[in-house]
NUMARMI-151505 format. One line per 2 residues: number of its first residue (from 1); for each residue x, y, z of N, C-alpha, C. Coordinates in Angstrom, 3 decimals, always signed. Example, Ala and Ser with C-alpha at 12.3 -4.5 7.8 and 13.67 -1.06 7.14 Angstrom:
1) +13.190 -5.690 +7.800 +12.300 -4.500 +7.800 +13.200 -3.300 +7.800; +12.850 -2.250 +7.080 +13.670 -1.060 +7.140 +12.900 +0.030 +7.870
# end
This chain:
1) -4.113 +47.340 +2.983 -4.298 +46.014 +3.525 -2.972 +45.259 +3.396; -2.140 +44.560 +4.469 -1.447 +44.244 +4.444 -1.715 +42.591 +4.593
3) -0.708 +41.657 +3.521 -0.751 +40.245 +3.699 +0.347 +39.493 +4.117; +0.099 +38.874 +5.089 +1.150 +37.794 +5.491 +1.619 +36.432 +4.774
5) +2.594 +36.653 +4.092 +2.892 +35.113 +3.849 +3.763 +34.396 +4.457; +2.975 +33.025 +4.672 +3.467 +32.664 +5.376 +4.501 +31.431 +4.762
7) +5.285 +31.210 +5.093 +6.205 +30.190 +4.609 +6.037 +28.481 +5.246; +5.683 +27.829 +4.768 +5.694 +26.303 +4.956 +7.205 +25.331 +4.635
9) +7.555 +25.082 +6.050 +8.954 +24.726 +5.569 +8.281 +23.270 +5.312; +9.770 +22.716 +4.866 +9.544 +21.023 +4.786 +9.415 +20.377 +5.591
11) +8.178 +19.306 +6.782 +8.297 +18.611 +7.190 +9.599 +17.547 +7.374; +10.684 +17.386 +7.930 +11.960 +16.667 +7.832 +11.471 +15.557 +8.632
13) +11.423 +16.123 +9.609 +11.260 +15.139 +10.629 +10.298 +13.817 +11.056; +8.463 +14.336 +10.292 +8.183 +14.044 +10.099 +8.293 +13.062 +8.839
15) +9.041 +12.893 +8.022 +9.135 +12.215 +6.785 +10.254 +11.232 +7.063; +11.115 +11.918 +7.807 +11.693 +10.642 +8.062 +11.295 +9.488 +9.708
17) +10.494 +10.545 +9.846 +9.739 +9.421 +11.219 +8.901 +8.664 +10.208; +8.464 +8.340 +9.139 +7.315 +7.252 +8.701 +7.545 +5.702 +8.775
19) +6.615 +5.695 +9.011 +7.142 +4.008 +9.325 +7.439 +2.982 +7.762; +8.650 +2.105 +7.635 +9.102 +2.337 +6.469 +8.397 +1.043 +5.565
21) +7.735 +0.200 +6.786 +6.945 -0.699 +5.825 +5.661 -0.629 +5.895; +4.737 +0.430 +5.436 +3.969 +0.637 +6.036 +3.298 +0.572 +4.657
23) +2.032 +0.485 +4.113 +1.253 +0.839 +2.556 +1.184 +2.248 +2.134; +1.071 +3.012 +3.194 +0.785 +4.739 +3.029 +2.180 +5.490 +3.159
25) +2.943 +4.993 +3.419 +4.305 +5.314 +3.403 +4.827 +5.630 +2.049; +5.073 +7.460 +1.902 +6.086 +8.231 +0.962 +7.105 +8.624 +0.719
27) +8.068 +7.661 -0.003 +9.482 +7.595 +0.215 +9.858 +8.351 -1.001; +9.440 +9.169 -1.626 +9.567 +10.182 -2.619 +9.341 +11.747 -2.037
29) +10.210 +12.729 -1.739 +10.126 +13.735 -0.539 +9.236 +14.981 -2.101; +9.435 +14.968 -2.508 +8.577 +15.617 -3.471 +7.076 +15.366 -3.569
31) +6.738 +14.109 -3.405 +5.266 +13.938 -3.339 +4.731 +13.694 -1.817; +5.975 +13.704 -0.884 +5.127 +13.462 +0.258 +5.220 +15.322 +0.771
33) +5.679 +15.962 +0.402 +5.502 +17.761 +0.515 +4.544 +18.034 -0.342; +4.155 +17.439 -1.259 +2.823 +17.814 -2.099 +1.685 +17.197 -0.894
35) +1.515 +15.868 -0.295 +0.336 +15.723 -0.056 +0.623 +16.091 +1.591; +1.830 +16.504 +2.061 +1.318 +17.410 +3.587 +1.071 +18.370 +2.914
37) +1.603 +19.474 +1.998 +0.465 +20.963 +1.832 -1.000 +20.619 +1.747; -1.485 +19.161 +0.968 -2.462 +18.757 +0.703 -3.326 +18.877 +1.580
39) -2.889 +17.799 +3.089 -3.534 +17.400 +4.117 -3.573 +18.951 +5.169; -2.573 +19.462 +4.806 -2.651 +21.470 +6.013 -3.840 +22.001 +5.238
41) -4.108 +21.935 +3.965 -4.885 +22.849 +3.082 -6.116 +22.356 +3.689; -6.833 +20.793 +3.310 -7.744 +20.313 +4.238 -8.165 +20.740 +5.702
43) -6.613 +20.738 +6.764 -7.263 +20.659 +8.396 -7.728 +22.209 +8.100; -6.621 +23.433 +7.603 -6.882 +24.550 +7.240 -8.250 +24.761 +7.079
45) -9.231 +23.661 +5.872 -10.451 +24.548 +5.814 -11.628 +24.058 +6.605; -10.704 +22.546 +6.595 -12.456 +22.242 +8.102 -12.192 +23.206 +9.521
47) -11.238 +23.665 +9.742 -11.095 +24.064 +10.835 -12.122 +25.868 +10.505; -11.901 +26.634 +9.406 -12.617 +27.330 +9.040 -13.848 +27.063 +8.951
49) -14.388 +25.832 +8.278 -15.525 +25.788 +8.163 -16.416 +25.281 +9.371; -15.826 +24.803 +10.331 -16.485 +24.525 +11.670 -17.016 +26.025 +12.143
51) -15.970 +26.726 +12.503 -15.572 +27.794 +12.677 -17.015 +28.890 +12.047; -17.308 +29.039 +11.256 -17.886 +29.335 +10.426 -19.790 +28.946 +11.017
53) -19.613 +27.402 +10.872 -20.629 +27.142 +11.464 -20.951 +27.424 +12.718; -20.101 +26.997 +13.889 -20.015 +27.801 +15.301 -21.165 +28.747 +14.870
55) -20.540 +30.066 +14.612 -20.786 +31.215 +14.627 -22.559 +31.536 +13.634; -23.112 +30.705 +12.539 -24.646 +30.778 +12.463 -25.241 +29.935 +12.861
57) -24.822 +28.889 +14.239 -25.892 +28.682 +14.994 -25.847 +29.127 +15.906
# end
């Protein structure tokens, strides 16, 4: 069985597109790469778990 890993680069572009006065705005690039893996890990599993459902109804 072979596994792919896959590599997650750093959002750049996105981080520096944020809008800079904003409340949700992460101007610390260490915690805003913690909470995009955060938010991929999330779309990652609803998108499975839809997915999932699809398929036993």
């Amino acid at each position: 069985m072979t596994i792919k890993h896959s590599t997650i680069r750093f959002p750049l572009w996105q981080f520096l597109n944020q809008p800079l006065f904003c409340s949700t705005t992460i101007l610390n690039p260490r915690r805003y790469w913690h909470r995009h893996k955060v938010d991929l890990l999330e779309r990652c599993w609803i998108k499975q778990y839809t997915k999932e459902d699809r398929r036993h109804s």
